[in-house]
N, CA, C and O atoms as a DFTB+ gen file, in Angstrom:
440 C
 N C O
     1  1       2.677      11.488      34.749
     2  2       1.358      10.928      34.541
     3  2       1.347      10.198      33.206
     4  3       1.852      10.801      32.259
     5  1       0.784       8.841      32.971
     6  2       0.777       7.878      31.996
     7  2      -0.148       8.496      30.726
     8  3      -1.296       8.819      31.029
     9  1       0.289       8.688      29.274
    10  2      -0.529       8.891      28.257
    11  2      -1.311       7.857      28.547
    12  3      -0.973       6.710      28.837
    13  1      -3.007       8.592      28.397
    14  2      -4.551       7.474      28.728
    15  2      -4.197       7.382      26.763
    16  3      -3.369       7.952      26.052
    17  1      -5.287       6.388      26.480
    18  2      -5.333       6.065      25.169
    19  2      -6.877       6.527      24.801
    20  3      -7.814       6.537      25.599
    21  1      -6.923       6.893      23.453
    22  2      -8.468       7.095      23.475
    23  2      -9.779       5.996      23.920
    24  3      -9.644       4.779      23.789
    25  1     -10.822       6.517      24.363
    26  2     -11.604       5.500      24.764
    27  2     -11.883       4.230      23.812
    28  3     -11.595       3.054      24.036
    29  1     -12.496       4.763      22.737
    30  2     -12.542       4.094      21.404
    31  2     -11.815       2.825      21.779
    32  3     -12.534       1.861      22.040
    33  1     -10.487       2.665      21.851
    34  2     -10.000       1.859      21.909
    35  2      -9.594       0.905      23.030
    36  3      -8.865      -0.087      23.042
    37  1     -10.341       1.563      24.013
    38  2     -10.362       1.072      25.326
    39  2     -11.363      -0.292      25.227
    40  3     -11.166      -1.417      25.685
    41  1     -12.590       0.272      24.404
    42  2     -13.815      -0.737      24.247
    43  2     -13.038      -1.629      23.038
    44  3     -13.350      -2.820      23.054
    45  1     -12.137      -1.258      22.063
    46  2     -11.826      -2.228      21.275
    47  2     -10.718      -3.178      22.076
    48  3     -10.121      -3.981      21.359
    49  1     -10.492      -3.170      23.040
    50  2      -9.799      -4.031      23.363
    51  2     -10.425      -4.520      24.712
    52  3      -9.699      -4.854      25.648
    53  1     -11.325      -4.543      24.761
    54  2     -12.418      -5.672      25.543
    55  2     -12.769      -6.305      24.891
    56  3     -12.959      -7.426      25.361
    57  1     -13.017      -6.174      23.816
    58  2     -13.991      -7.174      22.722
    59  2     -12.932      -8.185      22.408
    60  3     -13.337      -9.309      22.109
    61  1     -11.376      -7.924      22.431
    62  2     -10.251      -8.622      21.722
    63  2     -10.643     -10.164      22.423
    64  3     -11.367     -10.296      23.410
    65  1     -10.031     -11.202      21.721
    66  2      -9.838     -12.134      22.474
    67  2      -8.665     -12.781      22.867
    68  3      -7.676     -12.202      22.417
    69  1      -8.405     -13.769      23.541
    70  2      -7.286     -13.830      24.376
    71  2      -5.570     -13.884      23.713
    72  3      -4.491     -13.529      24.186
    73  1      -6.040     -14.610      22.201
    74  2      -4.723     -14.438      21.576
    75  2      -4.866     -13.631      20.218
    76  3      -4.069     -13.679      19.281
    77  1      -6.224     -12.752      20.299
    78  2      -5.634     -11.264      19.644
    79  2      -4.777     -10.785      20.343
    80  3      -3.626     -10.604      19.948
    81  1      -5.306     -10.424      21.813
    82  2      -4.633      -9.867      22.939
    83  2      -3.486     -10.131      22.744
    84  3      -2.819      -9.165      22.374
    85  1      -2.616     -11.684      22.906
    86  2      -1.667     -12.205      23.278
    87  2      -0.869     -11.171      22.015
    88  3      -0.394     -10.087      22.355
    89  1      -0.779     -11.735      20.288
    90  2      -0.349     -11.108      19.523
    91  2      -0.148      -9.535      19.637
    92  3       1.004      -9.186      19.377
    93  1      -1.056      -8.479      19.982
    94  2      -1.055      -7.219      20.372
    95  2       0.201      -7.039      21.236
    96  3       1.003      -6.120      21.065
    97  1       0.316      -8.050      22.238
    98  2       1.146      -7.635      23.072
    99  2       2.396      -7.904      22.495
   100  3       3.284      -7.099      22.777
   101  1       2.685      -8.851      21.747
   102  2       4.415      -9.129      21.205
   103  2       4.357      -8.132      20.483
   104  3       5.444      -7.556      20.533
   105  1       3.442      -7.468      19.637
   106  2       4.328      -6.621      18.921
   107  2       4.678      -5.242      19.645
   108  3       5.240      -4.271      19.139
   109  1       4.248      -5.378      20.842
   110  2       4.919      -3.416      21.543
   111  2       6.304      -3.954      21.655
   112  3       6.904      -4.958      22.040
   113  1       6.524      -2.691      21.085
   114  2       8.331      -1.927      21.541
   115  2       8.575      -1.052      22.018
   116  3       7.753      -0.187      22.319
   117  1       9.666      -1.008      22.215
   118  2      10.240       0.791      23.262
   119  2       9.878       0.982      24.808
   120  3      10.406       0.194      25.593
   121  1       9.287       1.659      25.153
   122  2       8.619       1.903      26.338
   123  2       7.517       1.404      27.056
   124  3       7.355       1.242      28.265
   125  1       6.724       1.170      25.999
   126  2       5.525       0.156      26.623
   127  2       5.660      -0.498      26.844
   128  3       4.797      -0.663      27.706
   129  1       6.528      -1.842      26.767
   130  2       6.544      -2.963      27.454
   131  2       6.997      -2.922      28.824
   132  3       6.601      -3.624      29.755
   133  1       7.985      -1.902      28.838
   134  2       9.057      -1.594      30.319
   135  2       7.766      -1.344      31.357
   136  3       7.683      -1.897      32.453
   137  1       6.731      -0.375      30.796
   138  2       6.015       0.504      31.351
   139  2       5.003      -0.446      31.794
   140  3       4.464      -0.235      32.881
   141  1       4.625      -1.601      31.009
   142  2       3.854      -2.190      31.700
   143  2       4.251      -3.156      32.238
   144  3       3.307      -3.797      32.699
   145  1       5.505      -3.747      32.482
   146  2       6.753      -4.684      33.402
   147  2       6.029      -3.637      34.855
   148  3       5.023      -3.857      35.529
   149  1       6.743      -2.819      34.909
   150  2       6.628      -1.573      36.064
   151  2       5.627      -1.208      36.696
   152  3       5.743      -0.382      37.601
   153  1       4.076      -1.902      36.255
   154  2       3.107      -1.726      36.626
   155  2       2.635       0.100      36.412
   156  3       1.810       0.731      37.072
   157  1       3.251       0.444      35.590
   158  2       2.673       1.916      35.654
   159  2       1.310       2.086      34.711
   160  3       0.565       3.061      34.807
   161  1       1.097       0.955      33.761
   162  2      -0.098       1.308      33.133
   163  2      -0.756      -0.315      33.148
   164  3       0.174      -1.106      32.991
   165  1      -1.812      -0.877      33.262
   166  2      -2.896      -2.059      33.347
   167  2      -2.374      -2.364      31.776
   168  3      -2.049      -1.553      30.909
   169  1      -2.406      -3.498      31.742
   170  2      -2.525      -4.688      30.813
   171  2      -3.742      -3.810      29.091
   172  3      -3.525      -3.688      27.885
   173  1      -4.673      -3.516      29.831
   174  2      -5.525      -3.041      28.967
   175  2      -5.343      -1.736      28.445
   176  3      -5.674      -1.338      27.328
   177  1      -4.791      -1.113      29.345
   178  2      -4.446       0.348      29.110
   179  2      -3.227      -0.017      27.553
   180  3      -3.192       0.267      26.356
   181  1      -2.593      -0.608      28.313
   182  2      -1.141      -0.683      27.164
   183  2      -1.457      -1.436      25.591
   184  3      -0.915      -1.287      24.496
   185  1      -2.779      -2.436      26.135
   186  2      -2.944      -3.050      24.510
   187  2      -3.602      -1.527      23.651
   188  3      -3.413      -1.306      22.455
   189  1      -4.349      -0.654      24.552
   190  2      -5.085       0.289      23.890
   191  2      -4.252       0.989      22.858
   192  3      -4.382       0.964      21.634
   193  1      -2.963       1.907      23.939
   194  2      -2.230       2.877      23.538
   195  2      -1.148       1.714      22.240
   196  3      -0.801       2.391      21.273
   197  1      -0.604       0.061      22.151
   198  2      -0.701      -0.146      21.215
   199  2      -1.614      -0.164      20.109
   200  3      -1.051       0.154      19.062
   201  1      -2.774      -0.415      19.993
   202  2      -3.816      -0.338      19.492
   203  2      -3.740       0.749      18.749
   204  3      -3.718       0.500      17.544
   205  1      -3.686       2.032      19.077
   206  2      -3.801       3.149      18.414
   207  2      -2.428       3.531      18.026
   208  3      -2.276       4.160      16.979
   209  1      -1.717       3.312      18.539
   210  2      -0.335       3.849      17.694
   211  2      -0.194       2.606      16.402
   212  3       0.133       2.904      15.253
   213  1      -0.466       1.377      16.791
   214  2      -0.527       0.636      15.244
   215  2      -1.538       1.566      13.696
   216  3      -1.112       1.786      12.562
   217  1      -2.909       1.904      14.289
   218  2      -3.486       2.524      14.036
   219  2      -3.285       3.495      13.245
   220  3      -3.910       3.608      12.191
   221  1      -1.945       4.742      13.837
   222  2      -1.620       6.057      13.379
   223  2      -1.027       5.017      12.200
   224  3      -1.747       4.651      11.271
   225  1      -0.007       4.699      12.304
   226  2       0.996       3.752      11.585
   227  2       0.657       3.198      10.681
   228  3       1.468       3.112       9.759
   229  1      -0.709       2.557      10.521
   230  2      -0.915       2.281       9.310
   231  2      -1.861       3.139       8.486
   232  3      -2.455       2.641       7.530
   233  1      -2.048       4.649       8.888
   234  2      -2.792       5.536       7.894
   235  2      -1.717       6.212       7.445
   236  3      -1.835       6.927       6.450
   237  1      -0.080       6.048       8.344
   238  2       0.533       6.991       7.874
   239  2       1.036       5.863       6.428
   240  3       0.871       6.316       5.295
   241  1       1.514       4.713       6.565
   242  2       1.818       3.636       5.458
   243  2       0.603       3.763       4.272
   244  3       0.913       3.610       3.090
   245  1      -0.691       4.031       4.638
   246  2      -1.230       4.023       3.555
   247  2      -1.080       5.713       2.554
   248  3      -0.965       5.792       1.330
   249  1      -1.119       6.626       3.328
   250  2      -0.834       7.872       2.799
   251  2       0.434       7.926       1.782
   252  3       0.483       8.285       0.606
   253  1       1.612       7.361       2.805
   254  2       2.498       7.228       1.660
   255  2       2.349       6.432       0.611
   256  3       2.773       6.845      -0.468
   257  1       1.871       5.437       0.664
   258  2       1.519       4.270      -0.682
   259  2       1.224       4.755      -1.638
   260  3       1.772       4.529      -2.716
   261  1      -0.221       5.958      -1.357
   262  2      -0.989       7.178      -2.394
   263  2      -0.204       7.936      -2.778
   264  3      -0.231       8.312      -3.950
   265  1       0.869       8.449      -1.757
   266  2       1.807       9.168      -2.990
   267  2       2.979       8.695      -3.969
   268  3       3.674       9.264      -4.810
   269  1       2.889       7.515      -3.522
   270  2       4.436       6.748      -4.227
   271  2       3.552       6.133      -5.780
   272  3       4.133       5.910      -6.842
   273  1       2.112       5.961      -5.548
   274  2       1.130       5.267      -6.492
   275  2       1.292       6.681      -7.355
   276  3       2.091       6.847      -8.277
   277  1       0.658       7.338      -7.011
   278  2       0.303       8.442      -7.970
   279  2       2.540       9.141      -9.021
   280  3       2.944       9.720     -10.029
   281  1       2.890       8.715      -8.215
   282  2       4.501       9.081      -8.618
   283  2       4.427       7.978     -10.303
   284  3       4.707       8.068     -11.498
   285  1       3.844       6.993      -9.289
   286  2       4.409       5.926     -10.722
   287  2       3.707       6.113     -11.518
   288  3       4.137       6.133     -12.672
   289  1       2.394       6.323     -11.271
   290  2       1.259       6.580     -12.331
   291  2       1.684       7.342     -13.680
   292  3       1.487       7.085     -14.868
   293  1       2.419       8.497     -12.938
   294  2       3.038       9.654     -13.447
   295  2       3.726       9.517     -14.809
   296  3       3.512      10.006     -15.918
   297  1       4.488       8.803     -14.389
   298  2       5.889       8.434     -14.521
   299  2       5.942       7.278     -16.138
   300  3       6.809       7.091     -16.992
   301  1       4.474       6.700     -15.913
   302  2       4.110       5.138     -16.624
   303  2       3.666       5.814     -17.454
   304  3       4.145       5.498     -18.543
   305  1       2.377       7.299     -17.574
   306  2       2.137       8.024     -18.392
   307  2       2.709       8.110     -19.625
   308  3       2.267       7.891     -20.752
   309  1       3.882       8.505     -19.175
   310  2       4.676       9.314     -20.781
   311  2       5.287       7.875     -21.456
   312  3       5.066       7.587     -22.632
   313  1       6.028       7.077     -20.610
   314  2       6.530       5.860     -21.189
   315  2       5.650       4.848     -22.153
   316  3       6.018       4.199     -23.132
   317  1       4.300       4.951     -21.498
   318  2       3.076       4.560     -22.632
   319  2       2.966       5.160     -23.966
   320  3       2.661       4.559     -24.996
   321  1       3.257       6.471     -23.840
   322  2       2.832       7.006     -25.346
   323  2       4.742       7.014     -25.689
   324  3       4.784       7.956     -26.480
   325  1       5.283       6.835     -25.636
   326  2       6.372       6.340     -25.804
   327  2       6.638       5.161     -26.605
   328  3       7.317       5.220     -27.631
   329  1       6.059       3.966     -26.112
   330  2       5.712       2.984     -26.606
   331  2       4.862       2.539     -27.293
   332  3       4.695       1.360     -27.606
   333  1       3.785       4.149     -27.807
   334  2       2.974       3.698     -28.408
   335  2       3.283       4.404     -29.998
   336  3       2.619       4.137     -31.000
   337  1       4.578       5.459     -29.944
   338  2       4.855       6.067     -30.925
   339  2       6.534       4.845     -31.500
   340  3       7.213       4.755     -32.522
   341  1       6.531       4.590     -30.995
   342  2       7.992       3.086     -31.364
   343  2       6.482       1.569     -32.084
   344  3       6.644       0.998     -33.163
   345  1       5.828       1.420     -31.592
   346  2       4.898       0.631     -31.957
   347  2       4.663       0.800     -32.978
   348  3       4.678      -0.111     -33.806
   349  1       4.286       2.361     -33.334
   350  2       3.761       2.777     -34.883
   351  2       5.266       3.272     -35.867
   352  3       5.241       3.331     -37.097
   353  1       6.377       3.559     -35.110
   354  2       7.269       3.713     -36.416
   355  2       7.422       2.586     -36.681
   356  3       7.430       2.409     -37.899
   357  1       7.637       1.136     -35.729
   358  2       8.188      -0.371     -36.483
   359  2       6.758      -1.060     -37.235
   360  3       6.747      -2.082     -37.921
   361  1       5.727      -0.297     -36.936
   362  2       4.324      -0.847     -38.179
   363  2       4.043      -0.407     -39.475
   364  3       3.406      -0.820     -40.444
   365  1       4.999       0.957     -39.063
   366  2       5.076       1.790     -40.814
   367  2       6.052       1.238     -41.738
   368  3       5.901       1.199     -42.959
   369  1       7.018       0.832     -41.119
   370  2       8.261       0.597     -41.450
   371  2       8.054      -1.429     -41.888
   372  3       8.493      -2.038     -42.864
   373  1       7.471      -1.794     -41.051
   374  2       6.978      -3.298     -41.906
   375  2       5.942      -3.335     -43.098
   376  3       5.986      -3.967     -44.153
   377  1       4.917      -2.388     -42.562
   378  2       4.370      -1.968     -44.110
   379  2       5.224      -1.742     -45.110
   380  3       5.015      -2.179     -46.241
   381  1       6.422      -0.934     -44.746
   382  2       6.760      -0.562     -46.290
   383  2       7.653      -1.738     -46.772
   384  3       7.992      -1.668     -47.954
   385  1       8.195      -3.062     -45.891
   386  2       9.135      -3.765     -46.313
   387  2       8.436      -4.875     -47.131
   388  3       9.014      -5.478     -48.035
   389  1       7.086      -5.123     -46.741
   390  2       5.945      -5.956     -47.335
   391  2       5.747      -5.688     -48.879
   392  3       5.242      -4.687     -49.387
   393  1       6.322      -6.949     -49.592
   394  2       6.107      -6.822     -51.553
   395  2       4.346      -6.261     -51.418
   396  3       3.441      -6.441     -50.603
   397  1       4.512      -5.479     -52.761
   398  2       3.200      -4.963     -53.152
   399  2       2.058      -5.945     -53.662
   400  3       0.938      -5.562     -54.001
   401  1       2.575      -7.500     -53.671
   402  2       1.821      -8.385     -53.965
   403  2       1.132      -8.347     -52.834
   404  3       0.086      -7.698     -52.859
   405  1       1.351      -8.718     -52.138
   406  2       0.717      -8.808     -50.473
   407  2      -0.184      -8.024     -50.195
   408  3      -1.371      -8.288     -50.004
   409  1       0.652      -6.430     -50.137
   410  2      -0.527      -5.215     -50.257
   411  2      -1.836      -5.284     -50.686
   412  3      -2.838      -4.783     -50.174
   413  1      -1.674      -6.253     -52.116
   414  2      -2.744      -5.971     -53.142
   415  2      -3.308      -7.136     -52.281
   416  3      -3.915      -6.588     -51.361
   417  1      -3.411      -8.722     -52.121
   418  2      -4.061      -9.274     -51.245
   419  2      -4.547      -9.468     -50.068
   420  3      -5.109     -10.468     -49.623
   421  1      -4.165      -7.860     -49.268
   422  2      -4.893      -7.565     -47.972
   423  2      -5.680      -6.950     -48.282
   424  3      -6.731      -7.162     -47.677
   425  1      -5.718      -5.850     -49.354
   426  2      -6.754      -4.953     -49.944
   427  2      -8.146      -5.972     -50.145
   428  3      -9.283      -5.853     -49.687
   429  1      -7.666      -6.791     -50.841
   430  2      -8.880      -7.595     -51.782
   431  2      -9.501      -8.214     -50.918
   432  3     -10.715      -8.406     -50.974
   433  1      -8.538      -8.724     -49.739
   434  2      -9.328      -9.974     -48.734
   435  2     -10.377      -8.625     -47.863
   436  3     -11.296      -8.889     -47.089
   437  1      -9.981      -7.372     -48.206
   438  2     -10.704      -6.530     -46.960
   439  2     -12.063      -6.251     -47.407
   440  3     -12.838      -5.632     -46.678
């Protein structure tokens, strides 16, 4: 007996139009296409059950995205204060190479 597809998507693919449809259909692979060569499932049936397996597919692509995001996030964390403690040794370190004339005319201009 043929996996039905949820209804949901039964009505979303009435509404499709003819070359949403068309596109929907190039992208099935594997079994569905054979299956609907074979007449075992309607034209509509098969855009559905694509329909929803694109569907799973791209919540599962976004789930991973959230965890690969939050990895780097991570990761960018420490390298920031990293770069923010190299920032301040090469600002201490130009302060001190700066003649004390200078010193005295940043003071005064402040």
């Amino acid at each position: 007996m043929p996996k039905l597809s949820n209804p949901v998507y039964a009505e979303k693919v009435k509404k499709l139009s003819k070359v949403e449809s068309e596109r929907l259909l190039s992208r099935m692979s594997g079994k569905l296409p054979r299956r609907l060569e074979k007449d075992k499932l309607s034209r509509d049936e098969a855009l559905a059950l694509q329909m929803e397996l694109e569907d799973e597919q791209l919540q599962e692509w976004r789930k991973m995205m959230a965890t690969l995001n939050k990895k780097s996030e991570s990761k960018e964390k420490p390298k920031a204060k990293e770069t923010e403690k190299i920032a301040a040794v090469i600002k201490d370190k130009a302060a001190e190479k700066t003649p004390k004339s200078a010193k005295t005319k940043e003071k005064s201009k402040k």
